[in-house]
C-alpha positions as CSV (number, residue, x, y, z in Angstrom):
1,X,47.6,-53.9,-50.8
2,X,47.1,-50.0,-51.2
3,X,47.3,-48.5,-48.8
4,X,44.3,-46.3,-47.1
5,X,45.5,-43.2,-47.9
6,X,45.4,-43.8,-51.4
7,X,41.5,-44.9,-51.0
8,X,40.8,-41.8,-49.1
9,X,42.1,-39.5,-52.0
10,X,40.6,-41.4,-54.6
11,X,37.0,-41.3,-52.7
12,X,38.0,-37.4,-52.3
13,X,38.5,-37.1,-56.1
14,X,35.3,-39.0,-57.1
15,X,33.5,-37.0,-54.6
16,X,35.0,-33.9,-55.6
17,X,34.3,-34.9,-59.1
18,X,30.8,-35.6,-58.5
19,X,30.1,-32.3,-57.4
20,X,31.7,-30.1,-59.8
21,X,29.6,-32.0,-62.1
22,X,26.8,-31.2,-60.4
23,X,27.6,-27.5,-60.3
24,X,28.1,-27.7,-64.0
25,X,24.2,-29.3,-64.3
26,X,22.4,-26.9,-62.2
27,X,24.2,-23.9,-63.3
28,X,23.8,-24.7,-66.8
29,X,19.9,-25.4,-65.9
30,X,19.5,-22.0,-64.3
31,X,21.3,-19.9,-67.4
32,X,18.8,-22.0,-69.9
33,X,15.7,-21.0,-67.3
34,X,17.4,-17.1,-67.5
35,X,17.1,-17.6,-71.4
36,X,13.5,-19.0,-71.6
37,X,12.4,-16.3,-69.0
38,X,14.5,-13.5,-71.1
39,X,12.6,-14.5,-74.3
40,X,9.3,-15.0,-72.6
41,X,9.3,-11.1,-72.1
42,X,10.5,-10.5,-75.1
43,X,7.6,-12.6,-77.3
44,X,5.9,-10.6,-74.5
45,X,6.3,-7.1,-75.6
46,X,6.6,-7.7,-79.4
47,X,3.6,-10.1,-79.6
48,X,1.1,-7.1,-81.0
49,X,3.4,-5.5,-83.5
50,X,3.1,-2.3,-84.3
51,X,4.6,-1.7,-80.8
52,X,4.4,1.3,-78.8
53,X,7.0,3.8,-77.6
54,X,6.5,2.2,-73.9
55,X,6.9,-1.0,-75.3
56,X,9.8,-0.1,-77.3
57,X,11.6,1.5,-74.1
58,X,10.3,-1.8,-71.7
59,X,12.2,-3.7,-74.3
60,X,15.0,-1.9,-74.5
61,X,15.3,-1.9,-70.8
62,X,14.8,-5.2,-70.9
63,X,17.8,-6.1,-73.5
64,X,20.1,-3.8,-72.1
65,X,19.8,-5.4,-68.4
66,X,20.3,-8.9,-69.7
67,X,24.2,-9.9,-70.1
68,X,25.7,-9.6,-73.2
69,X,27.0,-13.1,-73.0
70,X,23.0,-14.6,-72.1
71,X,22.5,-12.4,-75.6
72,X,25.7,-13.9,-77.0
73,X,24.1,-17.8,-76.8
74,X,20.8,-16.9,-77.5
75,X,22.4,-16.0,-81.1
76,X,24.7,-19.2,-80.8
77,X,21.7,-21.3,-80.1
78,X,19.0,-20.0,-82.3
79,X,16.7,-21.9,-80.5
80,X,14.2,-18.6,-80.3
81,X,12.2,-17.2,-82.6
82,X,13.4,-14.9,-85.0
83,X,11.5,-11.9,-83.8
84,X,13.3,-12.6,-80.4
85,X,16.9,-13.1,-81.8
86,X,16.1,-9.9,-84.6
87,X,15.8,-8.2,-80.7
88,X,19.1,-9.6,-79.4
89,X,20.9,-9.0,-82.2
90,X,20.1,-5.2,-82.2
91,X,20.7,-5.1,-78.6
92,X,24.2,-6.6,-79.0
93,X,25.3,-4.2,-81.9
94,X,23.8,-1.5,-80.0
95,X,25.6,-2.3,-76.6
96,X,29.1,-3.5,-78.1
97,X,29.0,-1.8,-81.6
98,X,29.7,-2.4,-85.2
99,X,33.7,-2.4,-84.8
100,X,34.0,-4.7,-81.6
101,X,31.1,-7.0,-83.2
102,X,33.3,-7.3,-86.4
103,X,36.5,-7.8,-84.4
104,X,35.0,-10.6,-82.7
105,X,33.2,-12.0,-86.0
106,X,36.6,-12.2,-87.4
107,X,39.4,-13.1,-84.4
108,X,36.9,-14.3,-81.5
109,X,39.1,-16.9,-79.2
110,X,35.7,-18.9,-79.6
111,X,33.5,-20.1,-82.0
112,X,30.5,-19.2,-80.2
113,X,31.6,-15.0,-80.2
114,X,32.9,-15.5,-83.8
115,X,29.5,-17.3,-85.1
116,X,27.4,-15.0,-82.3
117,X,28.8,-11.9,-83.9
118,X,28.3,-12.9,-87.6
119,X,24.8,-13.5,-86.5
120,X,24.2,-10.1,-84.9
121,X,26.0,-8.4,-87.9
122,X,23.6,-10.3,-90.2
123,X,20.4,-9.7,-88.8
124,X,21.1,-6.0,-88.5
125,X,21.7,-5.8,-91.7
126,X,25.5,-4.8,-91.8
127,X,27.0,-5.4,-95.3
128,X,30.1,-6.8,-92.8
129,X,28.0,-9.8,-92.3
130,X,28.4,-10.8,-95.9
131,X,32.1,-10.9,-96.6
132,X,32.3,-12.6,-93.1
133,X,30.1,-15.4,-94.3
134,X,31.8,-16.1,-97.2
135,X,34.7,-16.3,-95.4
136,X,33.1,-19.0,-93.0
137,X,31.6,-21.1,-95.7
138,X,35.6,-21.7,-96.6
139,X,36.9,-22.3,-93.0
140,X,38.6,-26.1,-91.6
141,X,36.2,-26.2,-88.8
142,X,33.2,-28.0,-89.8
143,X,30.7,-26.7,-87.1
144,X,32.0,-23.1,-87.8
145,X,31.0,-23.7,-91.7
146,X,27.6,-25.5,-90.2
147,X,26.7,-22.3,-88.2
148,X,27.5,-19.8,-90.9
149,X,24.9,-22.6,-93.5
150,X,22.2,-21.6,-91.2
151,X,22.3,-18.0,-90.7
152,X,22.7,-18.3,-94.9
153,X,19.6,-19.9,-94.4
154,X,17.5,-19.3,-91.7
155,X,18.2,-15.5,-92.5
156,X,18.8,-14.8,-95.8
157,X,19.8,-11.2,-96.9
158,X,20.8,-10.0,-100.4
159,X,24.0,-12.3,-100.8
160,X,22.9,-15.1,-98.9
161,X,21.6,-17.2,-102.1
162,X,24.5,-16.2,-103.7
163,X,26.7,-17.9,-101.0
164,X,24.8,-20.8,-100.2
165,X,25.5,-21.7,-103.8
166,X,29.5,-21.3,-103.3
167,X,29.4,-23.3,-100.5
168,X,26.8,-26.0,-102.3
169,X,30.1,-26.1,-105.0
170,X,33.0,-26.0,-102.5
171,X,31.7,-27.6,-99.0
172,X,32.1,-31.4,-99.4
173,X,29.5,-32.0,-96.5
174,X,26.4,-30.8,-95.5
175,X,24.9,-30.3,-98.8
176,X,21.2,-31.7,-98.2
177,X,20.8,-29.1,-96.0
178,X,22.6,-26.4,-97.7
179,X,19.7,-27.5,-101.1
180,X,16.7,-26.9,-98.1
181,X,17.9,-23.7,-97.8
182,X,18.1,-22.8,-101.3
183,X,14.8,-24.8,-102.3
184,X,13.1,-22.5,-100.0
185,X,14.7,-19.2,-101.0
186,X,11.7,-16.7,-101.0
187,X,13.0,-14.7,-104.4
188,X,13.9,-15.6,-107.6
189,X,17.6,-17.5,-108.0
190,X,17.3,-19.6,-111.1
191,X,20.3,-17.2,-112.3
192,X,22.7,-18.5,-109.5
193,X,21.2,-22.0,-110.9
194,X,21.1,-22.5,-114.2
195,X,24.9,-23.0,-114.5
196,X,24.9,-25.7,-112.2
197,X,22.7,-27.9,-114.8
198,X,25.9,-27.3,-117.1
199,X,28.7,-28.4,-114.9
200,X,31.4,-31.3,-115.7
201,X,30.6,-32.9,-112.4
202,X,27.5,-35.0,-111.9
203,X,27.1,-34.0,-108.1
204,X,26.7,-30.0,-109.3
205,X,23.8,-31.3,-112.1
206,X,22.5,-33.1,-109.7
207,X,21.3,-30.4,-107.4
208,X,21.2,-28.1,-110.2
209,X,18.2,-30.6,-111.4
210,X,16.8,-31.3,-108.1
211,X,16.7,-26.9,-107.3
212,X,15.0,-25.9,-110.5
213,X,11.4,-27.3,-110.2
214,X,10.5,-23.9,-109.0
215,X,12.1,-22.3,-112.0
216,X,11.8,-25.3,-114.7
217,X,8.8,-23.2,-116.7
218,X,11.1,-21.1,-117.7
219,X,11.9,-21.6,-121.2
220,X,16.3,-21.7,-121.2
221,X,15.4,-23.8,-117.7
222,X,12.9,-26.3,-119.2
223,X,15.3,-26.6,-121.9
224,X,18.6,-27.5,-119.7
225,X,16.4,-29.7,-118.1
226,X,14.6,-31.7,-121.4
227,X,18.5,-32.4,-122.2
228,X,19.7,-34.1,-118.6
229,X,17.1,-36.8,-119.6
230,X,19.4,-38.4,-121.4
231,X,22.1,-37.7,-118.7
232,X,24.1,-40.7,-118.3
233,X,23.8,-40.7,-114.0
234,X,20.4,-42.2,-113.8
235,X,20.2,-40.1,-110.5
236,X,20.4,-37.0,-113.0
237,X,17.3,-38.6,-115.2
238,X,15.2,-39.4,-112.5
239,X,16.0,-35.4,-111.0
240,X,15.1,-33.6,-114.1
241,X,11.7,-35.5,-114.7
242,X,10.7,-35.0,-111.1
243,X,11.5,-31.4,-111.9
244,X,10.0,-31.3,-115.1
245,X,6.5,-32.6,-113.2
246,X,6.4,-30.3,-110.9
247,X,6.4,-27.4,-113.0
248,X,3.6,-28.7,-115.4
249,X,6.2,-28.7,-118.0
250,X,4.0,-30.6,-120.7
251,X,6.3,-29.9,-123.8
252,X,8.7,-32.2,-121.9
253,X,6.6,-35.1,-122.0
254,X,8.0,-36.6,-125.1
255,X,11.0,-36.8,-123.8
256,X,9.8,-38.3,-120.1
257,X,7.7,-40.7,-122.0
258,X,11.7,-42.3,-123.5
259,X,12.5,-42.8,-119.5
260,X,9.8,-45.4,-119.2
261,X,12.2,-48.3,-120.6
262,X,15.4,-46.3,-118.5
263,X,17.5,-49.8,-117.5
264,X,17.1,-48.1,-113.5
265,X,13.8,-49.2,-111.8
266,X,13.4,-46.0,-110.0
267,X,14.1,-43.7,-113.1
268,X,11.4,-46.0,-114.6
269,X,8.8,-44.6,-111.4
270,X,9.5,-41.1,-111.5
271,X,9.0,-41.2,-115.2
272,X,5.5,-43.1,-114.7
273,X,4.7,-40.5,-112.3
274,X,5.9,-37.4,-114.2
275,X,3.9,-39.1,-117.4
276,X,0.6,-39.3,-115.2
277,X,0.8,-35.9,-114.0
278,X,1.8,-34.1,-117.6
279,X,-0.2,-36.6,-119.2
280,X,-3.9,-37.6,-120.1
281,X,-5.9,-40.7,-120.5
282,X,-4.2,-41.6,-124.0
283,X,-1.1,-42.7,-122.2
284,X,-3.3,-45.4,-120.7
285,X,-1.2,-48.1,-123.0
286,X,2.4,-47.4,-122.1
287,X,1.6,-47.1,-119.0
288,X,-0.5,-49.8,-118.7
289,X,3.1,-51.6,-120.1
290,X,4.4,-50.8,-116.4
291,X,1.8,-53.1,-114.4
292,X,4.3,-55.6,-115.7
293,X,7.4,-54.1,-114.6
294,X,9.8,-56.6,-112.7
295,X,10.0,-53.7,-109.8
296,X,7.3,-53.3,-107.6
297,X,8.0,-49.6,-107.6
298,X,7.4,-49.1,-110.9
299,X,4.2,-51.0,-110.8
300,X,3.0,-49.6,-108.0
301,X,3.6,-45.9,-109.7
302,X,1.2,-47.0,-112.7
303,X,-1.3,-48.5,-110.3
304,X,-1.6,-45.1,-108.7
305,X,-1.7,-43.3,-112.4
306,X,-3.7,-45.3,-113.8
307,X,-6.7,-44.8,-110.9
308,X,-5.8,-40.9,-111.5
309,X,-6.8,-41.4,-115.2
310,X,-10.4,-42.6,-114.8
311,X,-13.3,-44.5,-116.4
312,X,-11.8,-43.3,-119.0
313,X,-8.9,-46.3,-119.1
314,X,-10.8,-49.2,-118.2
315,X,-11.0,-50.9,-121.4
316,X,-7.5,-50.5,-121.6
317,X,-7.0,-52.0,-118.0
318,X,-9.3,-54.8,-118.5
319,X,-6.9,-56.2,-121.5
320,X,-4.1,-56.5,-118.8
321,X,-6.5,-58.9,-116.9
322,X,-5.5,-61.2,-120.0
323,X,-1.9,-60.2,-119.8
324,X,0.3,-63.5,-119.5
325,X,2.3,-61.5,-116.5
326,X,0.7,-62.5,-113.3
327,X,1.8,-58.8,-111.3
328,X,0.5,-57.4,-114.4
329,X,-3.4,-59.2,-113.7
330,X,-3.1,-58.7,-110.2
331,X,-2.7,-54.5,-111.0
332,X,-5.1,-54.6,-113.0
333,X,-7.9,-56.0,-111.3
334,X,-6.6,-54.2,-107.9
335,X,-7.6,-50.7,-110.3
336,X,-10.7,-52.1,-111.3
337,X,-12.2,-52.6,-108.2
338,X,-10.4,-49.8,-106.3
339,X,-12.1,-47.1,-108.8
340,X,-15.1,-48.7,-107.7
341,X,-15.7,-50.3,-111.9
342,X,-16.2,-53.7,-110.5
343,X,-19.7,-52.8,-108.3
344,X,-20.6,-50.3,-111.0
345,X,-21.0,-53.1,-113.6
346,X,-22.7,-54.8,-111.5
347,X,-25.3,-52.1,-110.7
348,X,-25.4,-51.7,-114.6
349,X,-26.2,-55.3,-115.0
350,X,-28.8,-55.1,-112.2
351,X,-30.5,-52.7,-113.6
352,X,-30.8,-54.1,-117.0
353,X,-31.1,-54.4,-119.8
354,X,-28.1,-57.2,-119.2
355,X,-25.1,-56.7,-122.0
356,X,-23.3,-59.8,-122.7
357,X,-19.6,-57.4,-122.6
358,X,-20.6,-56.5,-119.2
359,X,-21.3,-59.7,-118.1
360,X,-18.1,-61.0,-119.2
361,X,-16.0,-58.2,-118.0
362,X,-17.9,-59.4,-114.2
363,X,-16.9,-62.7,-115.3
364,X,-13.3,-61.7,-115.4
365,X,-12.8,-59.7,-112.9
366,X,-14.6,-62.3,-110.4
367,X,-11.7,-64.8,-111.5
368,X,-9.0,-62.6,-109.7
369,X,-9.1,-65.0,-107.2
370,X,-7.6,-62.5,-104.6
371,X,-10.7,-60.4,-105.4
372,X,-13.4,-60.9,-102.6
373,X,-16.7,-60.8,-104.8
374,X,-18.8,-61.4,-101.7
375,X,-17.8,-59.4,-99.0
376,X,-16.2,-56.8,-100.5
377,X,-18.6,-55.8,-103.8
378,X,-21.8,-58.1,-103.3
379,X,-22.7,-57.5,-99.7
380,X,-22.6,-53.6,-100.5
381,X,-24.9,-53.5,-102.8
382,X,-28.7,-52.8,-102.6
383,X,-31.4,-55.4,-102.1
384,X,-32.7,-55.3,-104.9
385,X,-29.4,-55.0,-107.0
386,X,-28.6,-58.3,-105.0
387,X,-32.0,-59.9,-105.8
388,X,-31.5,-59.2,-109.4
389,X,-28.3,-60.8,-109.6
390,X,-28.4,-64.0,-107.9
391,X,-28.6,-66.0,-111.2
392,X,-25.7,-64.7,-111.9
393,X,-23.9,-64.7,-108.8
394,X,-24.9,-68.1,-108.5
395,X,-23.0,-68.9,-112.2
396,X,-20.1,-67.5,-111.4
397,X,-19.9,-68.9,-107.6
398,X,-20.5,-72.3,-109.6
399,X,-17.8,-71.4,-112.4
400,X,-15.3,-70.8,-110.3
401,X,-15.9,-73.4,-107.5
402,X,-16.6,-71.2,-105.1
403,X,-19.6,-71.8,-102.3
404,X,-22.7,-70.6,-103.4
405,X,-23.6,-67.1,-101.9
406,X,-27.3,-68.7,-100.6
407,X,-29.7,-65.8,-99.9
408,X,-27.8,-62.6,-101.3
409,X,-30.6,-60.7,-100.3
């Protein structure tokens, strides 16, 4: 059996464990509280800009009495606001200097000095901070190439855009985020895009595609973009139309209007969807085509285009109710009565004079037997509406072996 001497040191350890563990908690607790209550003050004195000499010096006092290495994480973090870390950033390159920052930037023993430093160089404005970026964007460590994404992105200077698309090209991981950043870029870069729409590799046209619905009016854009329809990655084709859209491109319509028989289902919805919104009612046939479509997707995206359309479309939508595809039906009446046709006609035919095609088109759509003529059209109607259509309502209760409505008033 051990002995007790060996249960006494390991209770020691545990114990001694267990409270160097706790240190760690509580100390780490009360530098976060330091932080909050550091940039508390801050948002404080800068909340009314333009600020004051007094503020100015109360903030400068402020910065300069706070440690360098509470300034140091705040930058690491970036869990303030940018007004707050604009402040520590200018307090760091103030207190240490544009030499010692860039030392650090490029030989810190940590990450958190070397991505701290990059960060206080960038927001400053140093032209350091750029070739220093670049550089990060390249290195082995992931979370070093993470850290310098986001100060690409969450501060972006006059090379950041340029970067960010290097490291689109040449970082193999992170590049959903590094498109956010770019997507949101507040000036013009359909430059540093274009070539991307050109490039051998599908992954490059890709996000070159997805990017360029900000720039895709212009015309050597639009153009680039009208020729990835036919791309041969349906990802590509389903990119460019989205892109197309969303720039109310409408000279690319002919050439969306080809993706509507793509062999991929969700090309086939994005084209629908670029169609409606380039589109007008006289695309009511082909995509009326869609209600049929063996992908629910797809159907669903003509549903929703076809309600956008109008009155307009409803004789073309009443043919599908004859359509031999049941999903096809089932759309169509779902339109009808969600664009509110079905209780117009029967207004119509309460008010008179009856017409013998309206009748029949309330005939039809009373056949869709997952179409709740009672409760959902008859019983909103008026009383007299009601009254004047109980013959009616009583024919086509009768037709279609349904219980009679009684007293519709």
């Amino acid at each position: 059996m051990p002995s007790t001497d060996w249960f006494s040191w390991l209770l020691a350890a545990t114990a001694g464990l267990y409270v160097v563990s706790a240190v760690l908690v509580i100390s780490g607790r009360v530098r976060y509280e330091r932080r909050r209550e550091l940039f508390d003050r801050i948002r404080e004195i800068t909340s009314n800009p333009p600020i004051g000499d007094a503020d100015t010096a109360r903030l400068e006092a402020l910065l300069n009495a706070a440690p360098l290495g509470r300034l140091e994480r705040a930058l690491y973090d970036m869990e303030a606001s940018d007004v707050v870390l604009s402040a520590c950033a200018l307090s760091m390159a103030r207190r240490r200097g544009q030499e010692r920052l860039v030392r650090r930037a490029e030989t810190g023993w940590s990450r958190r000095r070397r991505v701290a430093a990059v960060r206080a160089l960038a927001l400053t404005g140093s032209p350091d901070a750029w070739p220093l970026l670049q550089r990060a964007v390249n290195h082995s460590d992931r979370e070093s190439v993470r850290a310098a994404v986001v100060t690409l992105g969450r501060f972006p200077g006059a090379h950041s855009a340029g970067i960010l698309v290097h490291a689109l090209r040449t970082v193999p991981f992170g590049r959903a985020q590094i498109a956010t950043f770019l997507e949101a870029y507040p000036t013009d870069i359909s430059g540093l895009l274009a070539p991307l729409l050109g490039e051998p590799s599908p992954v490059f046209r890709y996000w070159g595609a997805m990017l360029s619905s900000r720039y895709a009016g212009q015309p050597h854009i639009e153009a680039r973009l009208v020729g990835l329809i036919e791309d041969a990655d349906p990802a590509i084709r389903k990119a460019a139309a989205a892109s197309l859209a969303a720039a109310d491109c409408k000279g690319s319509l002919p050439a969306i209007l080809t993706l509507l028989d793509d062999p991929v289902s969700w090309v086939r919805s994005q084209a629908v969807l670029a169609a409606g919104k380039l589109g007008d009612a006289g695309l009511a046939p082909a995509v009326g085509s869609k209600l049929a479509d063996p992908d629910w997707a797809v159907r669903d995206a003509a549903k929703r285009v076809l309600e956008g359309f109008g009155p307009e479309v409803e004789g073309v939508v009443f043919d599908r109710l004859l359509d031999p595809d049941p999903f096809a039906r089932d759309g169509a009446a779902e339109i009808l009565q969600n664009t509110g046709t079905y209780e117009r006609l029967l207004l119509l035919e309460a008010a008179g004079p009856s017409s013998a095609q309206r009748v029949n088109q309330i005939r039809m759509l009373a056949s869709m037997p997952h179409l709740r003529v009672w409760d959902a059209v008859i019983a909103n109607l008026p009383d007299q509406a009601r009254e004047n259509l109980e013959p009616l309502v009583a024919e086509v209760a009768a037709r279609h072996g349904q219980p009679p409505p009684g007293d519709c008033r």
